[in-house]
PyMOL Python script that loads the backbone (N, CA, C, O; Angstrom):
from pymol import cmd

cmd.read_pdbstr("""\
ATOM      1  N   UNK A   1     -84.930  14.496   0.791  1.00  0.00           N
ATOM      2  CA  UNK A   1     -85.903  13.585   0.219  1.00  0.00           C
ATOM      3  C   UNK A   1     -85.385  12.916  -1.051  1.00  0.00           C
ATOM      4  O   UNK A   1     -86.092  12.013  -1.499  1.00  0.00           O
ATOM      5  N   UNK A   2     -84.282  13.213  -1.685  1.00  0.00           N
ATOM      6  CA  UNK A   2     -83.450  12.731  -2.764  1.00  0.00           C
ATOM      7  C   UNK A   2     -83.313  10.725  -2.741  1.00  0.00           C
ATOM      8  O   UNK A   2     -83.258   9.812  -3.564  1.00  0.00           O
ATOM      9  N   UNK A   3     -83.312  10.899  -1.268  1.00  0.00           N
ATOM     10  CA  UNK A   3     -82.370   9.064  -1.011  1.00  0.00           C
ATOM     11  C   UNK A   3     -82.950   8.392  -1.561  1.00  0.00           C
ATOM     12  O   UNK A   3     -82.447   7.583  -2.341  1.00  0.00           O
ATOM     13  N   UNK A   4     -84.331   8.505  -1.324  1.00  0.00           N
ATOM     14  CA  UNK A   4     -85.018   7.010  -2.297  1.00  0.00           C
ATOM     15  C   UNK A   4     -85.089   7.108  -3.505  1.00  0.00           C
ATOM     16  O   UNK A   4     -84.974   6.087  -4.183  1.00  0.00           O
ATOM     17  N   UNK A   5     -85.265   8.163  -4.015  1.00  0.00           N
ATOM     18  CA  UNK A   5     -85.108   8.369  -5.488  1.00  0.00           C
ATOM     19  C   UNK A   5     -83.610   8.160  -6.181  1.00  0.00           C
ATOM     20  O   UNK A   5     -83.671   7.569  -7.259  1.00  0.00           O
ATOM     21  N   UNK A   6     -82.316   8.532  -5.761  1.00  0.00           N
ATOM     22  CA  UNK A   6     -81.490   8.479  -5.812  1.00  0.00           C
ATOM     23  C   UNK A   6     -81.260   6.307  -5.681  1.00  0.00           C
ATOM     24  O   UNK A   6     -80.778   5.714  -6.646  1.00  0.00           O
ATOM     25  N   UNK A   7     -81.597   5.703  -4.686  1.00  0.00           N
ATOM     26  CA  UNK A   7     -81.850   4.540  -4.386  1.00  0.00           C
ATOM     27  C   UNK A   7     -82.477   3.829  -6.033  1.00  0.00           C
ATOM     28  O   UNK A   7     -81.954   3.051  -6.831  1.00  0.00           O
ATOM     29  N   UNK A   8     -83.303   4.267  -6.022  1.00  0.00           N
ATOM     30  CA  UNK A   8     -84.629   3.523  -6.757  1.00  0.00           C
ATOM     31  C   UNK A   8     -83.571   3.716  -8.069  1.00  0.00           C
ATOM     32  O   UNK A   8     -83.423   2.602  -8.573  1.00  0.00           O
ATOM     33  N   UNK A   9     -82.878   4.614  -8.712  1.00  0.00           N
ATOM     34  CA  UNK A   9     -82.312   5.203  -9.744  1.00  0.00           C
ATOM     35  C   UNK A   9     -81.125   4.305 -10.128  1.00  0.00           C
ATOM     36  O   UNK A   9     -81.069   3.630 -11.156  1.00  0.00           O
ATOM     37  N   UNK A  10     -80.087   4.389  -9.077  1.00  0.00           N
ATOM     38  CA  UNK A  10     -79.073   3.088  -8.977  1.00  0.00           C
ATOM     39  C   UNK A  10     -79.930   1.653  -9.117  1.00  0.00           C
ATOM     40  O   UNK A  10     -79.729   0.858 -10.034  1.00  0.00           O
ATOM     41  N   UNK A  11     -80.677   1.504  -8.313  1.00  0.00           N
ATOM     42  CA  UNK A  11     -81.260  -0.203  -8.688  1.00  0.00           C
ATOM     43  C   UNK A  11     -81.406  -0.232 -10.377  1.00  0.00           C
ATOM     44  O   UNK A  11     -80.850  -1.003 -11.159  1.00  0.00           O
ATOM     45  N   UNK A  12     -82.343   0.874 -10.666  1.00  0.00           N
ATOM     46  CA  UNK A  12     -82.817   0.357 -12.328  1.00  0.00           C
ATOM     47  C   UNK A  12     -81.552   0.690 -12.783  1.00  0.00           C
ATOM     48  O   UNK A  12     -81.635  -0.001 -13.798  1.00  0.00           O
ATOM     49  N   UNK A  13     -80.594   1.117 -12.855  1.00  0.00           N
ATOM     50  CA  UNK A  13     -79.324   1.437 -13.634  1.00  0.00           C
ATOM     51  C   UNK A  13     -78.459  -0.334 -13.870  1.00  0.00           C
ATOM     52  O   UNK A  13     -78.092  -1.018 -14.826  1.00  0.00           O
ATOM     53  N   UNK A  14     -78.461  -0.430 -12.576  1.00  0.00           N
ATOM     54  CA  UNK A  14     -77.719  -1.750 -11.945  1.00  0.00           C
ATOM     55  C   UNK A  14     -78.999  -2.940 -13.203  1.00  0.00           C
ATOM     56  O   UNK A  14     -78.705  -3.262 -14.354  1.00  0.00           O
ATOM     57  N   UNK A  15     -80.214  -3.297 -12.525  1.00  0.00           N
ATOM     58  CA  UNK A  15     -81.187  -4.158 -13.066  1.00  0.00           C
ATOM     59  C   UNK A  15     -81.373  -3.807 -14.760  1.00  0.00           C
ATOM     60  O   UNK A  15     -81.712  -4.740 -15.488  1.00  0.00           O
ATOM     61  N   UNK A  16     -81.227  -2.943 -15.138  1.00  0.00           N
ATOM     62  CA  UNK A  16     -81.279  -2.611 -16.574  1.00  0.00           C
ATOM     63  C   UNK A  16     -79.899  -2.959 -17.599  1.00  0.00           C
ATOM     64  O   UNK A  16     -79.972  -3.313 -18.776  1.00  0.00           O
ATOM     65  N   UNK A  17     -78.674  -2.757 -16.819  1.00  0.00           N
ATOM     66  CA  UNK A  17     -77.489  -2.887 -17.129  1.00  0.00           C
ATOM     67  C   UNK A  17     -77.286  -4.444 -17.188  1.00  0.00           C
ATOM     68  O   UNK A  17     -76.868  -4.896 -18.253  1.00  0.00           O
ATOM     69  N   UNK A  18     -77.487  -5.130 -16.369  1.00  0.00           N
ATOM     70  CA  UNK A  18     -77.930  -6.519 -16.330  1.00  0.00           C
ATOM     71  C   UNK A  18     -78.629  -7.299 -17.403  1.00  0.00           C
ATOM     72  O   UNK A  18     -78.230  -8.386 -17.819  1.00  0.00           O
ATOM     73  N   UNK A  19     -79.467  -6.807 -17.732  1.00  0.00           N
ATOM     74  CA  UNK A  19     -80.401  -7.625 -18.703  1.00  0.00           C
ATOM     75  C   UNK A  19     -80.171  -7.171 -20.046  1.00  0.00           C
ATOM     76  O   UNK A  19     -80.006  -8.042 -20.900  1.00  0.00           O
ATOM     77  N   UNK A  20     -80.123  -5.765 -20.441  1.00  0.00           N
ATOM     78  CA  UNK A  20     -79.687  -5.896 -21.697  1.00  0.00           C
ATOM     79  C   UNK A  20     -77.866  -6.430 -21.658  1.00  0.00           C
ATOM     80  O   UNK A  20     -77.644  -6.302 -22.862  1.00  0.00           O
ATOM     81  N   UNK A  21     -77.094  -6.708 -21.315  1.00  0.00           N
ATOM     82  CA  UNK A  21     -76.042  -7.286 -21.039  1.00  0.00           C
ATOM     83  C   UNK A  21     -75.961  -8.929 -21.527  1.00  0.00           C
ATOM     84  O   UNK A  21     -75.244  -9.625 -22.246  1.00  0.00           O
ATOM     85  N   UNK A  22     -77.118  -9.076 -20.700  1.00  0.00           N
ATOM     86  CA  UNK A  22     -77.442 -10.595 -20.597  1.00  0.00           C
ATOM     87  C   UNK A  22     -78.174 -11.500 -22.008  1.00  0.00           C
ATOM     88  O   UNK A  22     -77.965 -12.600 -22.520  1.00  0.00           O
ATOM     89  N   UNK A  23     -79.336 -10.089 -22.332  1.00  0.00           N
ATOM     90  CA  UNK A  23     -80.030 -11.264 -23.496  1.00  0.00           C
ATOM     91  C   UNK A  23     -78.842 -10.179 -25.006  1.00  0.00           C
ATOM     92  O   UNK A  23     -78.620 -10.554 -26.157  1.00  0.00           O
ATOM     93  N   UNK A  24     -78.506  -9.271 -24.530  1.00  0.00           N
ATOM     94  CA  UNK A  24     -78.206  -8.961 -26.240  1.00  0.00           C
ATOM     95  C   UNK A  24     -76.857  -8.769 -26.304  1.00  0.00           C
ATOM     96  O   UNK A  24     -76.499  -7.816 -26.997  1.00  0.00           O
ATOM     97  N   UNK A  25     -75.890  -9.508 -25.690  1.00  0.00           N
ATOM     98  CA  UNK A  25     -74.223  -9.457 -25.542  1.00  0.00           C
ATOM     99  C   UNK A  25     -74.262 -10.252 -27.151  1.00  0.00           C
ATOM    100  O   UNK A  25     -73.963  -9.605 -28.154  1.00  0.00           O
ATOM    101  N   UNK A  26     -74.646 -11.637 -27.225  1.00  0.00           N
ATOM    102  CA  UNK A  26     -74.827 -12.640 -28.104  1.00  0.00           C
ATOM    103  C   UNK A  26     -74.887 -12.099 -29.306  1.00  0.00           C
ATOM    104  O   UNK A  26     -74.050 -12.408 -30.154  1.00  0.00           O
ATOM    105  N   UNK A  27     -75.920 -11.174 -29.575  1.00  0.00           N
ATOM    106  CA  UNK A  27     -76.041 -10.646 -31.248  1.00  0.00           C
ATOM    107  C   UNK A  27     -75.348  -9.821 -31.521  1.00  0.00           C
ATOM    108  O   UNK A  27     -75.116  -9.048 -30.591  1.00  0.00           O
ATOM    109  N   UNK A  28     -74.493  -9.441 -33.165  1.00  0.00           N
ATOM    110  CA  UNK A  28     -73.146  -9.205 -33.529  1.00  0.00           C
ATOM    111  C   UNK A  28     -72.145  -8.687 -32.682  1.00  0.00           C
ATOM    112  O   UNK A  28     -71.827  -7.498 -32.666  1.00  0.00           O
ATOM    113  N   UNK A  29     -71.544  -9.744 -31.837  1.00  0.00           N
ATOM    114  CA  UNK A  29     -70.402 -10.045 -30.954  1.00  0.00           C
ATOM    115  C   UNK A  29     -70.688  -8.764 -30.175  1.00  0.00           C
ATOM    116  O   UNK A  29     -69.659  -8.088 -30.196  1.00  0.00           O
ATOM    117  N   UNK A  30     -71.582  -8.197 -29.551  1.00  0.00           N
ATOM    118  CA  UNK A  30     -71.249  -7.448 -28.267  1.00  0.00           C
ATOM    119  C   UNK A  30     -72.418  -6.333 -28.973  1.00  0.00           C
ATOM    120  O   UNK A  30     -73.319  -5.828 -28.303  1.00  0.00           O
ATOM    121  N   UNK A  31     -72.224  -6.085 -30.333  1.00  0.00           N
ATOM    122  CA  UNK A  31     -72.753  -4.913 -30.664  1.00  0.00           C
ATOM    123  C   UNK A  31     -74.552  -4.422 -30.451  1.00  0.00           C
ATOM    124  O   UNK A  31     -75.063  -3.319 -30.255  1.00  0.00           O
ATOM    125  N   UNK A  32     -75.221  -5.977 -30.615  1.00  0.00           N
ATOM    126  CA  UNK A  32     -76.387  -5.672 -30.524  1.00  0.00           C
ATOM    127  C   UNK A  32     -76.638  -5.234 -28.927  1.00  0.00           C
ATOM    128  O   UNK A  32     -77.742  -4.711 -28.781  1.00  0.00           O
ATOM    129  N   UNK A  33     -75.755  -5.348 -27.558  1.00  0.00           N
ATOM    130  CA  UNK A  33     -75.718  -4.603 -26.391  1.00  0.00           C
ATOM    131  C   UNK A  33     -75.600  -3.080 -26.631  1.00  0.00           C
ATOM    132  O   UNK A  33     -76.584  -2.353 -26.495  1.00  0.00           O
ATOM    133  N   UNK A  34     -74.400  -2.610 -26.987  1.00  0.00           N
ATOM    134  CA  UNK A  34     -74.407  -1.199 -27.360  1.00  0.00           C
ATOM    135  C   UNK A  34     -75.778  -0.743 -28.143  1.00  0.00           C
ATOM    136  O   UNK A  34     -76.447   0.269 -27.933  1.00  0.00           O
ATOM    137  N   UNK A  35     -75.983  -1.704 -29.032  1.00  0.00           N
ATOM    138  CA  UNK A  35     -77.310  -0.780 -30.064  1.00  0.00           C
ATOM    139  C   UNK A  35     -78.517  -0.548 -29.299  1.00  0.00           C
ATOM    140  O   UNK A  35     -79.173   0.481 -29.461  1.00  0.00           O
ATOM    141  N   UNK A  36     -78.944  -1.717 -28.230  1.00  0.00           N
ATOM    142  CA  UNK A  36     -79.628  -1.415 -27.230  1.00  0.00           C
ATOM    143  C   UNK A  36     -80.405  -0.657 -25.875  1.00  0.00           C
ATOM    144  O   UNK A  36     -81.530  -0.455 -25.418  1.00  0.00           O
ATOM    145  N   UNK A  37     -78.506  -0.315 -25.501  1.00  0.00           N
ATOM    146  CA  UNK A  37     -78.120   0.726 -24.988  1.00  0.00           C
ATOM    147  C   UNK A  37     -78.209   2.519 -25.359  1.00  0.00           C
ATOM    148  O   UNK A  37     -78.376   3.558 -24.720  1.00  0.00           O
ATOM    149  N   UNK A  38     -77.975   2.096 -26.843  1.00  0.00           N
ATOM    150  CA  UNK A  38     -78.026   3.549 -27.347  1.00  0.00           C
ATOM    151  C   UNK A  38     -79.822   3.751 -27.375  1.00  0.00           C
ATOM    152  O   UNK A  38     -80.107   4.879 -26.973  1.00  0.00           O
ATOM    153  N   UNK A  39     -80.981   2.974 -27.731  1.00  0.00           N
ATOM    154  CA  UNK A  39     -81.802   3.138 -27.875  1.00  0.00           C
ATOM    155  C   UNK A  39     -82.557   3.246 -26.657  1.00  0.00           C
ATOM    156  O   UNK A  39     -83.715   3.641 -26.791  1.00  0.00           O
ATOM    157  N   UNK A  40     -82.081   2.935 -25.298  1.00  0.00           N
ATOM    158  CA  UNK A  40     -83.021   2.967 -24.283  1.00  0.00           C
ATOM    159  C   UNK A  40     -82.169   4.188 -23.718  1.00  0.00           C
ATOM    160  O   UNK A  40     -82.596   4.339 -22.573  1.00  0.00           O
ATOM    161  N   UNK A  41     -81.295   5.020 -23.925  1.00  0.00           N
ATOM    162  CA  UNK A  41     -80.844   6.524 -23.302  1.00  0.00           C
ATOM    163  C   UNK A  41     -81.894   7.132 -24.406  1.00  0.00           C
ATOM    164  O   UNK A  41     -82.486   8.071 -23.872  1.00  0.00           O
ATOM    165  N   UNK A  42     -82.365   6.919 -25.842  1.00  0.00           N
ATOM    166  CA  UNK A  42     -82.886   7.763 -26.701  1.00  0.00           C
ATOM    167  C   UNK A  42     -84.669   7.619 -26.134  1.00  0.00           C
ATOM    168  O   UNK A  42     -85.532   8.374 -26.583  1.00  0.00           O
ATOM    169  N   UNK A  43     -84.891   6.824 -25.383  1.00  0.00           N
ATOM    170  CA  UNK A  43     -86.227   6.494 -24.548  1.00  0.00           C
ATOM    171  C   UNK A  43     -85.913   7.241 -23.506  1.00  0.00           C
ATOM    172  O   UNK A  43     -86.685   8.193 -23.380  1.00  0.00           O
ATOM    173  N   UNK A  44     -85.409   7.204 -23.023  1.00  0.00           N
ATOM    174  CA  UNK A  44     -85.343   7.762 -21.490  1.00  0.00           C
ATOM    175  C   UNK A  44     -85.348   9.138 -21.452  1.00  0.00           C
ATOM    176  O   UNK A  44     -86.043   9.728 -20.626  1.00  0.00           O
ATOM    177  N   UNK A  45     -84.256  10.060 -22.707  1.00  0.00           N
ATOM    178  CA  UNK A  45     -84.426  11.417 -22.988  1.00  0.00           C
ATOM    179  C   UNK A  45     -85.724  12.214 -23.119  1.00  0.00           C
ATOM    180  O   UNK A  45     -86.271  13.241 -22.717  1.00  0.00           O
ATOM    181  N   UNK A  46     -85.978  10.716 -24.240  1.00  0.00           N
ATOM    182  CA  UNK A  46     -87.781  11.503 -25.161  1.00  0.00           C
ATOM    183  C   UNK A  46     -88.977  11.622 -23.559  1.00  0.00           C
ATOM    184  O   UNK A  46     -89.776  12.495 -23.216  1.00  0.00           O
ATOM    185  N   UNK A  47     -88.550  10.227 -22.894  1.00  0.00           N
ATOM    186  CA  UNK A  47     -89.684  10.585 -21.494  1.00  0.00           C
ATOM    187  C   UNK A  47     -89.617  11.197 -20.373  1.00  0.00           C
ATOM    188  O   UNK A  47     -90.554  11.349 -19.589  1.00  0.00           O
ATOM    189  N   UNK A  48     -88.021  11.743 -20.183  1.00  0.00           N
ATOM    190  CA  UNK A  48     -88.036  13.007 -19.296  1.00  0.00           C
ATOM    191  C   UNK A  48     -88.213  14.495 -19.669  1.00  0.00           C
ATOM    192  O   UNK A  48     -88.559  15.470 -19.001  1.00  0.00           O
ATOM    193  N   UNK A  49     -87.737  14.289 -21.403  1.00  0.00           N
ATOM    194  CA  UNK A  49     -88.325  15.750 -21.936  1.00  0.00           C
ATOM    195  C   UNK A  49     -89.626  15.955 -21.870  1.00  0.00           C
ATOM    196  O   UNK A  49     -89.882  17.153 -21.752  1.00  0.00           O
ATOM    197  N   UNK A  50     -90.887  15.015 -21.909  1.00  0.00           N
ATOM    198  CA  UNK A  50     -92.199  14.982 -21.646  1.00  0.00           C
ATOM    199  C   UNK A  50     -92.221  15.196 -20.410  1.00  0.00           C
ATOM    200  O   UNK A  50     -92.593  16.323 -20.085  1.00  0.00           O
ATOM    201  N   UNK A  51     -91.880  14.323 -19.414  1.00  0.00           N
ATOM    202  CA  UNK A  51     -92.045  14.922 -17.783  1.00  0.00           C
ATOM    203  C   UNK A  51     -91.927  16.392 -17.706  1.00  0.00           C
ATOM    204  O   UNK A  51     -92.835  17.139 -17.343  1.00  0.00           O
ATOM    205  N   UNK A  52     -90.827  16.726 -18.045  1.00  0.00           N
ATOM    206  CA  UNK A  52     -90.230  18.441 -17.762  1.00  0.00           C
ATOM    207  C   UNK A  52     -91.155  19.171 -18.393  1.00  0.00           C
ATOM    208  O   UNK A  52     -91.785  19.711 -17.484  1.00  0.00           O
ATOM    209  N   UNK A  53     -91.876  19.704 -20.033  1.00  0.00           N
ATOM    210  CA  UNK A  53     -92.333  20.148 -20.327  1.00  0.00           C
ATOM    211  C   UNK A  53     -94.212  19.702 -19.472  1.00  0.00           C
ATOM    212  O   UNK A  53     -94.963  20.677 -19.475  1.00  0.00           O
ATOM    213  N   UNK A  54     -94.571  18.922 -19.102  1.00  0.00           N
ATOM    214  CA  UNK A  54     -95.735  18.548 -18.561  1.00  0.00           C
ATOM    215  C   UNK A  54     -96.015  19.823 -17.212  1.00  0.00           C
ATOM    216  O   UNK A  54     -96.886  20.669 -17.011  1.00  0.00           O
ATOM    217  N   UNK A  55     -94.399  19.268 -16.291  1.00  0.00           N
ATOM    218  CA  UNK A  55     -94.622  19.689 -14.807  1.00  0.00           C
ATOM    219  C   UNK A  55     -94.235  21.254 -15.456  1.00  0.00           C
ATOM    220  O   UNK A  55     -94.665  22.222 -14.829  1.00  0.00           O
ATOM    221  N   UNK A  56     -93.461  21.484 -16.649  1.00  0.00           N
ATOM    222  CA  UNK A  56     -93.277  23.256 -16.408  1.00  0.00           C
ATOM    223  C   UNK A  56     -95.000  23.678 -16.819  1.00  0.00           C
ATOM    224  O   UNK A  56     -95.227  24.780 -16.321  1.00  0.00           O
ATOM    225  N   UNK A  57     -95.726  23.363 -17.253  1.00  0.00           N
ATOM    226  CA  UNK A  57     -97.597  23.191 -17.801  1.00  0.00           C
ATOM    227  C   UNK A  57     -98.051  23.391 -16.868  1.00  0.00           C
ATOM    228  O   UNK A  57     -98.912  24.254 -16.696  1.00  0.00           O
ATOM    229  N   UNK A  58     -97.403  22.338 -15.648  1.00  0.00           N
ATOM    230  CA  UNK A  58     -98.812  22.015 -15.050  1.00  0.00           C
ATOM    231  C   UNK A  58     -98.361  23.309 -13.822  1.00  0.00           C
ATOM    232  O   UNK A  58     -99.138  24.164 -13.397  1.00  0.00           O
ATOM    233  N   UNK A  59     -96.747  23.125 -13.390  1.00  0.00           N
ATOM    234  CA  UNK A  59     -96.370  24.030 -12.233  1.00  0.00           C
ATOM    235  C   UNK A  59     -96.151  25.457 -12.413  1.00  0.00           C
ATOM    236  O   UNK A  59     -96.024  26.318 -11.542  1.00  0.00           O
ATOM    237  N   UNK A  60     -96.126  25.576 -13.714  1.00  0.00           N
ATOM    238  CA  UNK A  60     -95.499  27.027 -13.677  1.00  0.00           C
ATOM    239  C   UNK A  60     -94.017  27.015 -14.477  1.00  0.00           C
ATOM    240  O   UNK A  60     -93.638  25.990 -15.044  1.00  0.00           O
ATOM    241  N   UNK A  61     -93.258  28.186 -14.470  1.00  0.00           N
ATOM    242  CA  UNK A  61     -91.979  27.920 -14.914  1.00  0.00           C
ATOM    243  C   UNK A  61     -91.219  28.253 -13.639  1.00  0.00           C
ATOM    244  O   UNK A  61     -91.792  28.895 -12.758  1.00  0.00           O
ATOM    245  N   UNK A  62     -89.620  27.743 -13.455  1.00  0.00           N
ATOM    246  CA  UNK A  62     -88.631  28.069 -11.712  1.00  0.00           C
ATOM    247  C   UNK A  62     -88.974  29.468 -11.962  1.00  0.00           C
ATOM    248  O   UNK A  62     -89.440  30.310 -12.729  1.00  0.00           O
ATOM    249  N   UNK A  63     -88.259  29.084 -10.421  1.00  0.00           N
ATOM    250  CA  UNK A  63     -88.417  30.969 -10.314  1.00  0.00           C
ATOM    251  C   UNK A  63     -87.387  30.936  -9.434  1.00  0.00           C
ATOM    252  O   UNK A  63     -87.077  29.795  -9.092  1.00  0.00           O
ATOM    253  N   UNK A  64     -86.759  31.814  -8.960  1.00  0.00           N
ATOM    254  CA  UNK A  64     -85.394  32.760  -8.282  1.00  0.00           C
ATOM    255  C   UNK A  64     -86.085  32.313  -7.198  1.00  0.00           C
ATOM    256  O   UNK A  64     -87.314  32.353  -7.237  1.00  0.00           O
ATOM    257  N   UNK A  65     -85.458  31.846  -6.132  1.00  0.00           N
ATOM    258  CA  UNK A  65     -85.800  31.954  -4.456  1.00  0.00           C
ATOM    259  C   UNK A  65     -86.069  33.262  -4.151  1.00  0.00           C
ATOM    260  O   UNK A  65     -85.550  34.188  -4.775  1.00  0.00           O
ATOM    261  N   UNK A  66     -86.779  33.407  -3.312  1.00  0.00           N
ATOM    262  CA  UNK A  66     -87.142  35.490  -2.464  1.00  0.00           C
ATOM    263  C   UNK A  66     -85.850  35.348  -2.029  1.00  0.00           C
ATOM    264  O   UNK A  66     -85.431  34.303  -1.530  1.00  0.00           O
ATOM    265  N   UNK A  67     -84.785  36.960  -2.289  1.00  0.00           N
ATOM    266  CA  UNK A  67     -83.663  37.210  -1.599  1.00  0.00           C
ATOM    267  C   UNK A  67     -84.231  37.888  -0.449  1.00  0.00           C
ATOM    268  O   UNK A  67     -85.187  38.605  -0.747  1.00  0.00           O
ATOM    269  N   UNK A  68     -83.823  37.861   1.150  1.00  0.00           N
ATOM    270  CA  UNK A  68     -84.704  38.685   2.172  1.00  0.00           C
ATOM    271  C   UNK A  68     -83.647  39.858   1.919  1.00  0.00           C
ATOM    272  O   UNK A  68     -82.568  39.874   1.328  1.00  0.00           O
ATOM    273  N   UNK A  69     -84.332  40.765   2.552  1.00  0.00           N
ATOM    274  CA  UNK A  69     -83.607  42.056   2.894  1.00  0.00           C
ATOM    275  C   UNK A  69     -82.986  42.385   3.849  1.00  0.00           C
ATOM    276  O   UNK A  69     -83.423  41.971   4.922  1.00  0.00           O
ATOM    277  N   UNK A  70     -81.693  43.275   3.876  1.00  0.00           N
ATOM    278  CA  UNK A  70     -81.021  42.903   4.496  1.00  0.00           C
ATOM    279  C   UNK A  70     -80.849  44.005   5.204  1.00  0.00           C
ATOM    280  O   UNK A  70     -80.485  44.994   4.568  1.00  0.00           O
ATOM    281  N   UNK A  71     -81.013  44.116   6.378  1.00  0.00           N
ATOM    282  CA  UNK A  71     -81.468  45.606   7.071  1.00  0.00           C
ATOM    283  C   UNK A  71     -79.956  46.241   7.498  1.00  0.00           C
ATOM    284  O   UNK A  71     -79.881  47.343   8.042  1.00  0.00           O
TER     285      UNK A  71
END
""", "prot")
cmd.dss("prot")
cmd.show_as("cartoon", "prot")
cmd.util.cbc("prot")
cmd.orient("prot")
């Protein structure tokens, strides 16, 4: 069940890489791209550390698969 997510993940990588590329190459010769860049990985961290702590809330914390026994 990974593919579309995996799918959907490459597009915004690709479509995101694109546009800040596009409008902020121009401001101080390349740099305002990188500064951009650095600030939307520092977004993306802060809103999967919220996802993770939410679903460990809402699901529980992992747990070990059952090992079966082995007769």
């Amino acid at each position: 069940f990974g593919g579309p997510a995996s799918g959907i993940c490459f597009g915004l990588i690709v479509f995101l890489e694109l546009w800040r590329t596009v409008i902020f190459e121009q401001i101080s010769a390349g740099w305002g791209a990188i500064i951009v860049g650095v600030l939307m990985i520092l977004v993306f961290t802060v809103v999967d550390r919220y996802i993770e702590v939410w679903a460990r809330k809402t699901y529980g914390p992992y747990t070990e698969p059952k090992k079966e026994a082995s007769s």
